[in-house]
C-alpha positions as CSV (number, residue, x, y, z in Angstrom):
1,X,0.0,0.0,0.0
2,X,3.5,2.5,0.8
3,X,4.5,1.7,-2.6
4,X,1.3,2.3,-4.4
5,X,0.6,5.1,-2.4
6,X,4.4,6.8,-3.5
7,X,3.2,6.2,-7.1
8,X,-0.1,7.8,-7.2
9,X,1.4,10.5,-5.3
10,X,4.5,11.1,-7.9
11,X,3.1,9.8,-11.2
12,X,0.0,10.9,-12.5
13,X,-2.2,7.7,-12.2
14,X,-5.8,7.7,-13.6
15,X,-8.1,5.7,-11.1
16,X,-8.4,2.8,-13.4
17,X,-4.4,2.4,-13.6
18,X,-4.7,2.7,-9.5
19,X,-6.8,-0.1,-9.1
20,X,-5.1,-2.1,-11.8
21,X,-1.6,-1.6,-10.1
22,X,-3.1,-3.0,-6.5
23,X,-4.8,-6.1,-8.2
24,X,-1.3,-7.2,-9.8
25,X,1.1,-5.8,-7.5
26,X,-0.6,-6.3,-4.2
27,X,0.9,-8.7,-1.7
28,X,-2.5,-9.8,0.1
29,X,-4.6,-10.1,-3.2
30,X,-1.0,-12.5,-5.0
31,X,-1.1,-14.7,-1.7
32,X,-5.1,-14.9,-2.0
33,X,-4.5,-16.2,-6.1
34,X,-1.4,-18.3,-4.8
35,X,-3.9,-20.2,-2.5
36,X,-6.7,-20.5,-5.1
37,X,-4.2,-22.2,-7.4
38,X,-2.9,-24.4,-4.4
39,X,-6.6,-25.2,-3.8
40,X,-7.2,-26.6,-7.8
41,X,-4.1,-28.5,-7.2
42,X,-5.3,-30.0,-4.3
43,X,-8.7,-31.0,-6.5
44,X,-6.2,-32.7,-8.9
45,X,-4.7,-34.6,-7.0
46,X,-8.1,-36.0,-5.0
47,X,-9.3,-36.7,-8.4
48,X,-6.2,-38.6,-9.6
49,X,-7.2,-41.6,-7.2
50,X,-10.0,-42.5,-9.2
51,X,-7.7,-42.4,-12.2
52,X,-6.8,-46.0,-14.0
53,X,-3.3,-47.1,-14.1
54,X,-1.8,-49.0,-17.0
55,X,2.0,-50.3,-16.3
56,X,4.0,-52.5,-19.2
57,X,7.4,-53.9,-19.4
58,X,10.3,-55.3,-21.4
59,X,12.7,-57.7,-20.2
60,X,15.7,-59.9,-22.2
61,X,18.5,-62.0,-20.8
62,X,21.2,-63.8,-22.7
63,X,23.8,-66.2,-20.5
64,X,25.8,-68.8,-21.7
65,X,27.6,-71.3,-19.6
66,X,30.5,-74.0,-20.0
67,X,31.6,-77.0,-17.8
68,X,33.9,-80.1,-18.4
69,X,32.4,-83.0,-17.5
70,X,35.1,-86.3,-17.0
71,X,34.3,-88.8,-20.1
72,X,32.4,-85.9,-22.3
73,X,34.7,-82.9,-22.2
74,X,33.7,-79.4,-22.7
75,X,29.5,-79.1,-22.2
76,X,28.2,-75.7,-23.5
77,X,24.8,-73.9,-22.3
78,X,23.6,-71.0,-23.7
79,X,20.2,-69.6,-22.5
80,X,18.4,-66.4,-23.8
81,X,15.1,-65.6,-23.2
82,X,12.3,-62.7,-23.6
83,X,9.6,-61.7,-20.9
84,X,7.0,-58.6,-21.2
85,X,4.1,-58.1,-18.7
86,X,1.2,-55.4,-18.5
87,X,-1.3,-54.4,-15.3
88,X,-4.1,-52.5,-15.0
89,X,-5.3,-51.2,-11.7
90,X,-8.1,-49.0,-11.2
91,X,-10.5,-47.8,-7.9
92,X,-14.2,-47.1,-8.3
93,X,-16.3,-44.7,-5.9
94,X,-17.9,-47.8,-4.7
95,X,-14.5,-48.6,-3.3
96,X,-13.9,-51.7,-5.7
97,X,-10.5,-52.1,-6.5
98,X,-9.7,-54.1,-9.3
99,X,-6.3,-55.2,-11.0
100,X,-5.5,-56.9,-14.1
101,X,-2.1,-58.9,-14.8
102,X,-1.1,-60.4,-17.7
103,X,3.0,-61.5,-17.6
104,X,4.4,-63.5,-20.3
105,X,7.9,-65.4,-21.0
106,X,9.6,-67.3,-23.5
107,X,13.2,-68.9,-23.0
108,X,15.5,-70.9,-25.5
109,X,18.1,-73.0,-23.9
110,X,20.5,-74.7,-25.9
111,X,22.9,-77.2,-24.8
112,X,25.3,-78.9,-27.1
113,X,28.5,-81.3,-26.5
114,X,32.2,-79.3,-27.9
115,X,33.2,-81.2,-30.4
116,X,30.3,-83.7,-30.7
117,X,27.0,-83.6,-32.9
118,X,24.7,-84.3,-29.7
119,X,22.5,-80.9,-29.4
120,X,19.5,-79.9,-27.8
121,X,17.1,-76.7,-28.0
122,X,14.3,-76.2,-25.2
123,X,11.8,-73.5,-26.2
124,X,9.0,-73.4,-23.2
125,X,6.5,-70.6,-23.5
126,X,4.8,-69.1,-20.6
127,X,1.8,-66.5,-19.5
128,X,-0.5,-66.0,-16.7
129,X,-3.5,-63.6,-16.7
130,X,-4.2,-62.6,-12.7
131,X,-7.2,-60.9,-12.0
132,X,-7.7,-59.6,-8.6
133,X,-11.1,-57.7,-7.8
134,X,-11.7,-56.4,-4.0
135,X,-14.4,-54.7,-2.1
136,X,-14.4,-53.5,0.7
137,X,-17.7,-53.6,3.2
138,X,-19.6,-50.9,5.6
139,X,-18.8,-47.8,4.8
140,X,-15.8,-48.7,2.1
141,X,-18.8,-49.5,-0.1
142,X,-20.0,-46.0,-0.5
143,X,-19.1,-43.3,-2.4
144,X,-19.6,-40.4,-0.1
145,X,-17.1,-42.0,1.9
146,X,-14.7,-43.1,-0.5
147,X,-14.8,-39.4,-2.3
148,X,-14.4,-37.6,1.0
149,X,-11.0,-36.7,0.0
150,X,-12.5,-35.3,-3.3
151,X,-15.2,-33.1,-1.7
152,X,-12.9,-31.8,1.2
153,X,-10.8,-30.9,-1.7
154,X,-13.7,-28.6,-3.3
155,X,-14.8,-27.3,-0.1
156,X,-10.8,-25.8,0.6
157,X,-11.4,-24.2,-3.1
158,X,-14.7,-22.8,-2.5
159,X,-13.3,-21.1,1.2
160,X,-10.1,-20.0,-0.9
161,X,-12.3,-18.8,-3.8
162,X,-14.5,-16.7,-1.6
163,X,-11.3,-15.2,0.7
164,X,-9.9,-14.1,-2.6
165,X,-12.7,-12.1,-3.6
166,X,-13.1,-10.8,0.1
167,X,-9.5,-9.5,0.1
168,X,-9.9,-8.1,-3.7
169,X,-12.6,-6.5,-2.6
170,X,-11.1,-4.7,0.8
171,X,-7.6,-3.9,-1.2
172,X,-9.7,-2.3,-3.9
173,X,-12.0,-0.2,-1.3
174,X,-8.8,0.8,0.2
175,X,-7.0,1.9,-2.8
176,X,-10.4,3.7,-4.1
177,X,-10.4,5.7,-0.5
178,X,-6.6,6.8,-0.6
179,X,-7.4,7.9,-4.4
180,X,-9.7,9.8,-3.8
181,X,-8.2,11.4,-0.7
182,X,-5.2,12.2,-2.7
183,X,-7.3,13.6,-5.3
184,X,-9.1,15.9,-2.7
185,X,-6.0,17.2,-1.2
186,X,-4.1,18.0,-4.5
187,X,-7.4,20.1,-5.4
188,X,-7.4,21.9,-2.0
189,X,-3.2,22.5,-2.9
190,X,-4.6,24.2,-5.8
191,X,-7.2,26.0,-4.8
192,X,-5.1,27.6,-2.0
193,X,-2.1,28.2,-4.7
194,X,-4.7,29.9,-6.7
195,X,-6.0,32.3,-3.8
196,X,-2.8,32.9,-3.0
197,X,-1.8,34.1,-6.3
198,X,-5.0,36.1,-6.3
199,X,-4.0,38.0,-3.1
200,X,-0.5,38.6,-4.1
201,X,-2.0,40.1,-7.3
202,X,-4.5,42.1,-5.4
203,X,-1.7,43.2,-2.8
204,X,0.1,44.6,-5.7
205,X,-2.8,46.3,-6.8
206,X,-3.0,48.2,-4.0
207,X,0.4,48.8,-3.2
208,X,0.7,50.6,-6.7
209,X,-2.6,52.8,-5.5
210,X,-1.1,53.7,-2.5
211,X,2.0,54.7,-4.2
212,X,-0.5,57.1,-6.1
213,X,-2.4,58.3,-3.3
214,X,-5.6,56.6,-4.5
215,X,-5.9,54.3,-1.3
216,X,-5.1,55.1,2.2
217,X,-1.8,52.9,3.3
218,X,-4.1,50.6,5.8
219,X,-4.9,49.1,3.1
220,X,-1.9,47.5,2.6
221,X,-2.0,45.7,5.8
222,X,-5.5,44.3,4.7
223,X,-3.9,43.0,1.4
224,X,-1.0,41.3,4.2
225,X,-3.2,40.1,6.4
226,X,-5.5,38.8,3.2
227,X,-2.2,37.3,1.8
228,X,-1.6,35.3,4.8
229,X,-5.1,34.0,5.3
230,X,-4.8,32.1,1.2
C-alpha cells in the first residue's frame, strides 16, 4: 500500500491504472491467487485416485555357460530368453479395486557337447492372466465415503475462492479511499495556490494605488493580512 501510495502521489495515475496496479502488485490479493491455485491442485490430485493405471514392461537376458564333464569334455549352455508383462489397476467410488495382470515369458536353452553332434534346444513358452477384484464392506462400499478426500478438496477451493474475492474487494476499497483522498487534497493545494496568487496580485494592486495616493496605506495591511489567510 506504501509503494502504491508513493506512485499515485508522484506519477500521474488515472483511477483505473490505480486499481489495476493493487490487483497485480498487491501482496494480500498474490497470496489470496497463490492459495486459489494451491486449492485446484489439491482437487487434482483427490481426483487422480479415481484415475486407471496402466503399467507394461520389457525384459531380455542372454547367459551362456560351460563345464567339463570327466568322459564328455567341454558341455556348453547358452540360454536367452524374452519376458513382457502389463497391469491394470483402477478404484471405483464404490471402493472396488480391481487389477488386471497379464506376464508373459519365452526362454531358449540350448545345450550342445564341444566337439560332438549331440544338441538340444528347449523352447518353453509361458503366461498367466491374474485378476484380482476387491471390495471393501460398511462404509468402504459407499461413495460419499470413498470421495471424502474429493469433496474436502472442493470445499478448501470454494473457502479459498470466496477469501480471494473478500481480500480483492477490501484492497480495492482501500485503494479507491486513498485515491480519492489524494485527489481531494491536491485540489485543495490548488485552490489555495490559486488564492494565494490572487491575493498577491491584489496586494500589488494596492500597493501601486497607495503609491498614487488613490488608497489610504491601511490598506496595505488588509492586502497582508488577506495574503496570509490564502
Amino acid at each position: 500500500m506504501i509503494f502504491l501510495l508513493s506512485l499515485v502521489w508522484s506519477e500521474p495515475l488515472t483511477f483505473e491504472q490505480a486499481l489495476q496496479t493493487a490487483q497485480q502488485k498487491n501482496p494480500d490479493i498474490r497470496s489470496a491467487e497463490l492459495d486459489v491455485e494451491q486449492s485446484d491442485a489439491g482437487i487434482l490430485i483427490a481426483q487422480s485416485v479415481l484415475d486407471p493405471q496402466f503399467n507394461a514392461s520389457v525384459g531380455q537376458n542372454l547367459s551362456t555357460n560351460q563345464q567339463f564333464f570327466a568322459g564328455f569334455g567341454l558341455f556348453n549352455t547358452e540360454v536367452s530368453g524374452l519376458s513382457w508383462s502389463t497391469g491394470f489397476t483402477a478404484l471405483l467410488p464404490t471402493g472396488t479395486s480391481m487389477t488386471l495382470d497379464w506376464n508373459s515369458n519365452r526362454s531358449a536353452t540350448k545345450y550342445q557337447l564341444q566337439d560332438a553332434p549331440i544338441e538340444q534346444e528347449v523352447n518353453p513358452y509361458d503366461t498367466s492372466v491374474m485378476l484380482n477384484i476387491n471390495q471393501p464392506l460398511l462404509e468402504g462400499i459407499l461413495p460419499s465415503y470413498n470421495l471424502r478426500g474429493l469433496r474436502e478438496a472442493q470445499s478448501i477451493r470454494s473457502i479459498s475462492t470466496l477469501t480471494q474475492n473478500e481480500t480483492e474487494q477490501r484492497i480495492l476499497k482501500e485503494v479507491a479511499r486513498t485515491y480519492w483522498e489524494l485527489y481531494h487534497s491536491g485540489k485543495l493545494v490548488e485552490i489555495a495556490a490559486q488564492s494565494l496568487r490572487i491575493a498577491r496580485d491584489e496586494k500589488r494592486s494596492v500597493q501601486a494605488q497607495i503609491e498614487e495616493g488613490n488608497l489610504p496605506p491601511i490598506e496595505e495591511t488588509r492586502m497582508e493580512s488577506a495574503e496570509l489567510s490564502a
